[in-house]
ZANULO-678684 format. One line per 5 residues: number of its first residue (from 1); their letters; for each residue z, x, y of C-alpha. Coordinates in steps of 0.001 Angstrom, whole numbers, m for minus. Example, Ala and Ser with C-alpha at 12.3 -4.5 7.8 and 13.67 -1.06 7.14 Angstrom:
BEGIN
1> AS> 7800,12300,m4500 ~ 7140,13670,m1060
//
This chain:
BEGIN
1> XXXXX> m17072,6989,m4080 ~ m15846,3691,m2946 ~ m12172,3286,m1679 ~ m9292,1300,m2467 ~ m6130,m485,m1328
6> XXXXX> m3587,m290,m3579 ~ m418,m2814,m1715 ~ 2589,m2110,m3346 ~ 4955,m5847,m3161 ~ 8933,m5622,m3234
11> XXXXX> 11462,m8518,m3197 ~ 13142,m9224,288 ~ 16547,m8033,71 ~ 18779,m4807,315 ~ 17532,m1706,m436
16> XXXXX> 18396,m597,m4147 ~ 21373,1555,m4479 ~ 20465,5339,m5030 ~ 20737,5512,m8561 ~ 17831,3086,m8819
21> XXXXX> 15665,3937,m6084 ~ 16121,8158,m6916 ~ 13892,8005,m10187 ~ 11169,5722,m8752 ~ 10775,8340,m5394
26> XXXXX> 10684,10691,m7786 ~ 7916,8931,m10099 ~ 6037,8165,m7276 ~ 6170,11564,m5656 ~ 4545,12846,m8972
31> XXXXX> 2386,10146,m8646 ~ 1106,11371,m5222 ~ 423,14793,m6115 ~ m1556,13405,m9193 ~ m3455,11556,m6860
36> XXXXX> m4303,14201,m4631 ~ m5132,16769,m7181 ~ m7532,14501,m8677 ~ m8829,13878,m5553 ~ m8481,10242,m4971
41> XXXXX> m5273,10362,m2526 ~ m7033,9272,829 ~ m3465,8215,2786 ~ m409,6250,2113 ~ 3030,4793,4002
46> XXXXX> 5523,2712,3402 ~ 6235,m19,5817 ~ 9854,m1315,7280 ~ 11300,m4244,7116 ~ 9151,m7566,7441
51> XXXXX> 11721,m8355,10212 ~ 10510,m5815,12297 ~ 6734,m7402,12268 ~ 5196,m9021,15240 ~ 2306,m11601,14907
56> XXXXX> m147,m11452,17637 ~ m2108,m14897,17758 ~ m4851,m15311,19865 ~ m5458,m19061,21155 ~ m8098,m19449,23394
61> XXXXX> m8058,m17384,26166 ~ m4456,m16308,25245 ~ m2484,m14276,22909 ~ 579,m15502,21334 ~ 3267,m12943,20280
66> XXXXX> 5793,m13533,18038 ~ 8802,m11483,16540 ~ 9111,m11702,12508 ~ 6459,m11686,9609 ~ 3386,m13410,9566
71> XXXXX> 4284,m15433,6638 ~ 7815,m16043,4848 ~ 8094,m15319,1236 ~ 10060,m14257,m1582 ~ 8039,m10898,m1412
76> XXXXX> 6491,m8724,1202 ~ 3736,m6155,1268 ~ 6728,m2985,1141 ~ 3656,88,1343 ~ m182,574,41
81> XXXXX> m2044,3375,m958 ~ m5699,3978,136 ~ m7661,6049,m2833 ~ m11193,6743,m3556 ~ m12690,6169,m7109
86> XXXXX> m16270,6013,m8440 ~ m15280,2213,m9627 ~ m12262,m527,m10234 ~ m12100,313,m13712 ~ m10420,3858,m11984
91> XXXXX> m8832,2639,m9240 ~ m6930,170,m11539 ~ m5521,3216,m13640 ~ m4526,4404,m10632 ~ m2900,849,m10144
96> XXXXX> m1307,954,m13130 ~ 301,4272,m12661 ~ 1543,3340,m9354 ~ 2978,m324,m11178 ~ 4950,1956,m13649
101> XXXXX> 5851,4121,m10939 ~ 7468,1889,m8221 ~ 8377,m785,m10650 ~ 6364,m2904,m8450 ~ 3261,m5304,m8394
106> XXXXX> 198,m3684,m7425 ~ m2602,m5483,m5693 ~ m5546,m3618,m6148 ~ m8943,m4257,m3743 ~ m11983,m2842,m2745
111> XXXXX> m12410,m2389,970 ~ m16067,m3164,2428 ~ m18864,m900,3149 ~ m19667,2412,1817 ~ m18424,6058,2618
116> XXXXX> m20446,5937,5577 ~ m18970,3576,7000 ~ m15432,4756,6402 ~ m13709,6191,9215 ~ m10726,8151,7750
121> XXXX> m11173,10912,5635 ~ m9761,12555,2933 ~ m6205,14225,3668 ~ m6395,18247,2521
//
């Protein structure tokens, strides 16, 4: 089976207040549990803040830090979700069940080179 990143993008901006952000953790706990009874759920995590984000630039001989994101935006990559699936035509129905259950656009890709090569495995 090849595997997947599905990147979950929110807005910048506050987090929404409980009564919005309740159902979707909800949703997307169901989601997860799908996932992993089917067997595609490799790993997941959500990510903080793009403020928190440092850029490491290497120049030469030299690396360059920096605080902040790599790129500003009126988005930012918020979480992802690595699966397995025997092809994109599954991994995007997992994409689309993870769109309806964040609320959220889902960028689904491929990542390169075959279970083999894969280092991480399956979560129990």
């Amino acid at each position: 089976m090849k595997h997947y990143l599905l990147s979950i993008y929110q807005p910048d901006g506050p987090v929404p207040p409980p009564e919005v952000l309740e159902p979707i953790v909800r949703d997307l706990q169901a989601l997860n549990a799908e996932m992993r009874a089917a067997g595609a759920w490799v790993f997941a995590g959500g990510l903080h803040p793009p403020s928190t984000a440092t850029v490491l630039r290497a120049q030469g001989e030299e690396v360059l830090v920096t605080d902040g994101p790599f790129t500003e935006g009126k988005e930012h990559l918020g979480g992802f979700t690595v699966i397995q699936a025997p092809d994109l035509d599954a991994a995007l129905e997992w994409g689309r069940k993870l769109a309806r259950a964040t609320t959220l656009p889902i960028e689904v890709r491929p990542l390169q080179g075959d279970d083999a090569e894969m280092t991480c495995q399956p979560s129990q």
